[in-house]
DOFI-323389 format. One record per residue (C-alpha): residue number from 1; y, x, z. Coordinates in Angstrom, 3 decimals. Each point is the difference from the previous one (the first is absolute). Layout:
BEGIN
<rec num="NUM" north="Y" east="X" up="Z"/>
...
END
This chain:
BEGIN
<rec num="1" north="93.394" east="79.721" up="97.118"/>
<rec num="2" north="-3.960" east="-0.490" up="1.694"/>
<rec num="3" north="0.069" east="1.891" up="2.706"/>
<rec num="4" north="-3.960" east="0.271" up="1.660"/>
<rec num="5" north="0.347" east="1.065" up="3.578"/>
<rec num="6" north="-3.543" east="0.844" up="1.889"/>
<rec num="7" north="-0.330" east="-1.240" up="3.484"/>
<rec num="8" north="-0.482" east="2.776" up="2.456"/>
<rec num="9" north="-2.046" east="-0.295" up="3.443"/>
<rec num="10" north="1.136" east="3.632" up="1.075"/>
<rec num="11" north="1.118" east="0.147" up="4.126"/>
<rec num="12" north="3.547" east="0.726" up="-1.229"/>
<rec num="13" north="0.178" east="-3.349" up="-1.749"/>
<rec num="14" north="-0.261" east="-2.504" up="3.081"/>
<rec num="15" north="1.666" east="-2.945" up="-1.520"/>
<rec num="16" north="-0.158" east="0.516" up="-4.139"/>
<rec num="17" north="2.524" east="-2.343" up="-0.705"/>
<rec num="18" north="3.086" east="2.361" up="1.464"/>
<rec num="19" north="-1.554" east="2.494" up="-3.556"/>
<rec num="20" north="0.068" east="-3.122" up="-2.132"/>
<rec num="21" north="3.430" east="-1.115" up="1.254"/>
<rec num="22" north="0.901" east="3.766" up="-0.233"/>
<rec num="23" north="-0.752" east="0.437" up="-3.756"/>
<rec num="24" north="2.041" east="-3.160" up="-1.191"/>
<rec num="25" north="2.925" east="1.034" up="1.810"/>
<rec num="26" north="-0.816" east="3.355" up="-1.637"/>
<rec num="27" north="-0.466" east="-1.448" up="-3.455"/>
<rec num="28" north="3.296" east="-2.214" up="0.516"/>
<rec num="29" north="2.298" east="2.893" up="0.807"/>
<rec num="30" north="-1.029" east="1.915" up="-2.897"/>
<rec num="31" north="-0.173" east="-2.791" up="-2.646"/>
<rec num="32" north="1.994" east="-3.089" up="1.424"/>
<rec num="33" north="-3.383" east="-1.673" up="-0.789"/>
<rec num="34" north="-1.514" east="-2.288" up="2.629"/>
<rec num="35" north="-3.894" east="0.433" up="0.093"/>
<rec num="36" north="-2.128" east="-3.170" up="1.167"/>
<rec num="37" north="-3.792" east="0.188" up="0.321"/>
<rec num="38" north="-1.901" east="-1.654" up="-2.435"/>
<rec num="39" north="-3.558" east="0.276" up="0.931"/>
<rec num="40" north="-1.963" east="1.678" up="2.825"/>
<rec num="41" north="-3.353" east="1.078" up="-0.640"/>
<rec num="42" north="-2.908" east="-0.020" up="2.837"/>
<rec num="43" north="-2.707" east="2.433" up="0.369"/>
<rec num="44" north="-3.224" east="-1.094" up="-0.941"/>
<rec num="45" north="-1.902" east="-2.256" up="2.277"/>
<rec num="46" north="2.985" east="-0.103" up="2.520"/>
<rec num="47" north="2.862" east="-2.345" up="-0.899"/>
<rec num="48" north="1.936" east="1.033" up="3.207"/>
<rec num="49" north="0.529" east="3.439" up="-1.059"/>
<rec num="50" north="2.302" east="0.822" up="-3.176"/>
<rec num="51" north="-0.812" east="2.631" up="-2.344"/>
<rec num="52" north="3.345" east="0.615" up="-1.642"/>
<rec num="53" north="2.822" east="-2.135" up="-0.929"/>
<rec num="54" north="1.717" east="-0.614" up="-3.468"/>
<rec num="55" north="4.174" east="-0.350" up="0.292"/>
<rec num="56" north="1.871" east="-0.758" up="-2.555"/>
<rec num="57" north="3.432" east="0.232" up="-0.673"/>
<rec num="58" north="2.161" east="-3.303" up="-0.524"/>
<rec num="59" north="1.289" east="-1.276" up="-2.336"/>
<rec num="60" north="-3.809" east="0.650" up="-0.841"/>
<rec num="61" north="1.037" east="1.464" up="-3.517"/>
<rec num="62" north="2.098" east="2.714" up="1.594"/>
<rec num="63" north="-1.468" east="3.257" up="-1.251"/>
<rec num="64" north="-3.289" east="-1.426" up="-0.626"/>
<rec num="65" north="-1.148" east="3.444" up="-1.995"/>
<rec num="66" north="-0.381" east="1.788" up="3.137"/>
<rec num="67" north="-2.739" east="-0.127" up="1.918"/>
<rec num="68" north="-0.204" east="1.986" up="3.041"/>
<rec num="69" north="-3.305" east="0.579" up="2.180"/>
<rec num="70" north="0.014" east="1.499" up="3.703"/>
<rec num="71" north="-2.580" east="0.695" up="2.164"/>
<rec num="72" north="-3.176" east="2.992" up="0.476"/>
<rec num="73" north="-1.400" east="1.436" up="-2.963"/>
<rec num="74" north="-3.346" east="-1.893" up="0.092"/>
<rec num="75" north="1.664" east="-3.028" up="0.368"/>
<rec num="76" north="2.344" east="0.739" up="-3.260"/>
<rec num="77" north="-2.672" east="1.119" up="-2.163"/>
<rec num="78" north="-2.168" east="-3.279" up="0.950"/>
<rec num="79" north="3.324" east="-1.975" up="-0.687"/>
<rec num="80" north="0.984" east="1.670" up="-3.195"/>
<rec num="81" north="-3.632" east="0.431" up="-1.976"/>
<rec num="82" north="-0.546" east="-4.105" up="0.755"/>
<rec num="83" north="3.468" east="-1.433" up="-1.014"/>
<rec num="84" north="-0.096" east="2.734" up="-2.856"/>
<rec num="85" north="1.388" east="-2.481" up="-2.482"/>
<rec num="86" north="3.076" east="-0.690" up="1.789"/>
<rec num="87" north="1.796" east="2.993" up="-0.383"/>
<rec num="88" north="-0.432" east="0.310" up="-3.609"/>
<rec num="89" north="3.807" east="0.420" up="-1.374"/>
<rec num="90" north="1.214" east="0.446" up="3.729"/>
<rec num="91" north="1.492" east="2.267" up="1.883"/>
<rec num="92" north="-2.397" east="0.840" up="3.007"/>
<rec num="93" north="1.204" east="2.111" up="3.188"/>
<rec num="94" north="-2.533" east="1.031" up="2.458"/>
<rec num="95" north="0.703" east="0.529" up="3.429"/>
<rec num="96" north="-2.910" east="2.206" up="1.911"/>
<rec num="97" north="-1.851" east="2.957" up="0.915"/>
<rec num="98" north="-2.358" east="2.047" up="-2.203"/>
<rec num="99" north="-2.119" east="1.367" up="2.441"/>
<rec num="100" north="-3.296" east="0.823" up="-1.578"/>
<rec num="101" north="0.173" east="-2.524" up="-2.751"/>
<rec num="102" north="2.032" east="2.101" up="-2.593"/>
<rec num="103" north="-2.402" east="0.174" up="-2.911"/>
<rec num="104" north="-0.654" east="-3.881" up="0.855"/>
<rec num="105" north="3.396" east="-1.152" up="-0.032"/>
<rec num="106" north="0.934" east="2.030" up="-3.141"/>
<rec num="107" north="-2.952" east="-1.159" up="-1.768"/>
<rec num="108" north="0.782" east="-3.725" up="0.325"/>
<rec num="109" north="3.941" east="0.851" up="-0.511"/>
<rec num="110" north="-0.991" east="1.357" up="-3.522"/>
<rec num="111" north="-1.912" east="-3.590" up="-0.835"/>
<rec num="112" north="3.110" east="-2.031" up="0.933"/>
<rec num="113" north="2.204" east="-1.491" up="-3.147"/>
<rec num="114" north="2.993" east="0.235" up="2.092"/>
<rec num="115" north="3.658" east="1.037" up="-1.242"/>
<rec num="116" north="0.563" east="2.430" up="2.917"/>
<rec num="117" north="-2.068" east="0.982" up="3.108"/>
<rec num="118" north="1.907" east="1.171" up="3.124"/>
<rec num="119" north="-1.531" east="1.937" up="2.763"/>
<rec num="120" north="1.404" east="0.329" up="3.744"/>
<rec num="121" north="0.486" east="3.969" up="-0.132"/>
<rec num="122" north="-2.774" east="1.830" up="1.782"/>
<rec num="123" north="-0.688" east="3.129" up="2.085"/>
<rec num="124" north="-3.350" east="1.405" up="-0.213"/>
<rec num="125" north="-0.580" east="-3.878" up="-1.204"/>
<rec num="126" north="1.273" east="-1.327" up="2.695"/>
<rec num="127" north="2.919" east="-2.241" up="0.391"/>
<rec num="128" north="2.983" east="1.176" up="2.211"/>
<rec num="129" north="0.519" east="-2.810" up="2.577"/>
<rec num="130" north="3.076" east="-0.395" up="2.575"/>
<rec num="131" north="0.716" east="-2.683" up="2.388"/>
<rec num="132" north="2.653" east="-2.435" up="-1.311"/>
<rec num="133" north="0.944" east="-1.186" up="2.976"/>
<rec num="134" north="2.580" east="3.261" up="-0.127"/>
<rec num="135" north="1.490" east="-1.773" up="-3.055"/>
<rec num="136" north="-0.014" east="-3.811" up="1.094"/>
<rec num="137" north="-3.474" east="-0.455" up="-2.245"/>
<rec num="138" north="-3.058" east="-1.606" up="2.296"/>
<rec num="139" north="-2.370" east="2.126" up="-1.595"/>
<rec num="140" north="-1.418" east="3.307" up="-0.528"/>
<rec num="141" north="1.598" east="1.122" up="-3.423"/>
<rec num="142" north="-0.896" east="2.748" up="-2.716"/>
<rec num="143" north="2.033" east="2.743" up="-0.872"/>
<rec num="144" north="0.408" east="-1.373" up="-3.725"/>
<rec num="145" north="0.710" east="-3.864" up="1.379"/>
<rec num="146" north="3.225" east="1.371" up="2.078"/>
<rec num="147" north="1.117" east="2.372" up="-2.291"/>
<rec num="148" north="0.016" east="-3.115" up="-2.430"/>
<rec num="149" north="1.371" east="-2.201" up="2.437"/>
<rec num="150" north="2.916" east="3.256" up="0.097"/>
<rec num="151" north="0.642" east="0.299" up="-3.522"/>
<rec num="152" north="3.420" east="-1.006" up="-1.239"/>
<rec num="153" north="-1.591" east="-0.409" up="-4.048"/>
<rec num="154" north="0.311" east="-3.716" up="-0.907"/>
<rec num="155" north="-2.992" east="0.467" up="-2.156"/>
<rec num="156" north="-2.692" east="-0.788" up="0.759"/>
<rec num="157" north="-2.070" east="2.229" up="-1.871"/>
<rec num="158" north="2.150" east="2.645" up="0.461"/>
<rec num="159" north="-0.491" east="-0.541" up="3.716"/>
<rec num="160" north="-3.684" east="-0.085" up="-0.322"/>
<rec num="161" north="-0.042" east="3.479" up="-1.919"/>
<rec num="162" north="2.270" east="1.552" up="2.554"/>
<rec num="163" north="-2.470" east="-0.516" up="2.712"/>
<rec num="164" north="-3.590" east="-1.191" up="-1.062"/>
<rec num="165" north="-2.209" east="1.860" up="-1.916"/>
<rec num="166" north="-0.207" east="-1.085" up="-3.545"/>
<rec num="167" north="-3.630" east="-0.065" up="-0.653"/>
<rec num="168" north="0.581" east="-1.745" up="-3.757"/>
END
């Protein structure tokens, strides 16, 4: 599984690593995977600064038809339209808002040569967020992630159509 995580410089995120830390040990409990980072990538013209990171689950060829993409909407649509090509026969779940960019994000969605596209579930395109710290998670979590990290299917498709939105 390639998990791509964007880095957030929000007030509520004064040390980023206690989110990183939190989604592995979130990833671990639901799929007894470990998830190591494999590359972080800068923002450009400031190498001090990372832009997102890329985790990967080890063994590396653990579930490596999943790809899974968090972070704000422009920063998903930038991801997804320039590393198009990698989710062609994948299964791609996207964790964000909406917001204003429906017709944008739908548009590019349509282009994609994926298997399956997964959407966090929205209201009025926005993303439900809780604070995880009220179920041992050290970071702000989406309705759909902790009603997947909930669901007793072994699946995991099945869990995915229980609580994403199947978009294809």
């Amino acid at each position: 599984m390639i998990y791509i995580l964007q880095h957030s410089y929000k007030k509520e995120y004064k040390n980023f690593n206690t989110e990183i830390i939190g989604r592995k040990d979130y990833l671990y409990n639901i799929f007894k995977l470990y998830f190591v980072i494999t590359k972080t990538v800068y923002l450009k013209g400031n190498f001090t600064l990372p832009q997102y990171y890329i985790l990967e689950s080890f063994p590396f060829n653990s579930m490596n038809n999943i790809y899974v993409v968090v972070g704000d909407t422009n920063f998903v649509i930038e991801y997804i339209n320039t590393h198009k090509e990698e989710f062609n026969g994948k299964t791609l779940v996207i964790i964000t808002c909406v917001k204003n960019n429906k017709k944008k994000i739908n548009r590019l969605l349509s282009t994609l040569k994926c298997t399956s596209i997964y959407l966090t579930r929205q209201n009025n395109d926005e993303a439900d967020y809780y604070d995880g710290s009220k179920w041992g998670l050290n970071f702000k979590i989406t309705l759909s992630e902790l009603d997947f990290y909930n669901s007793y299917k072994s699946n995991i498709i099945k869990k995915l159509n229980e609580n994403f939105e199947r978009i294809k």
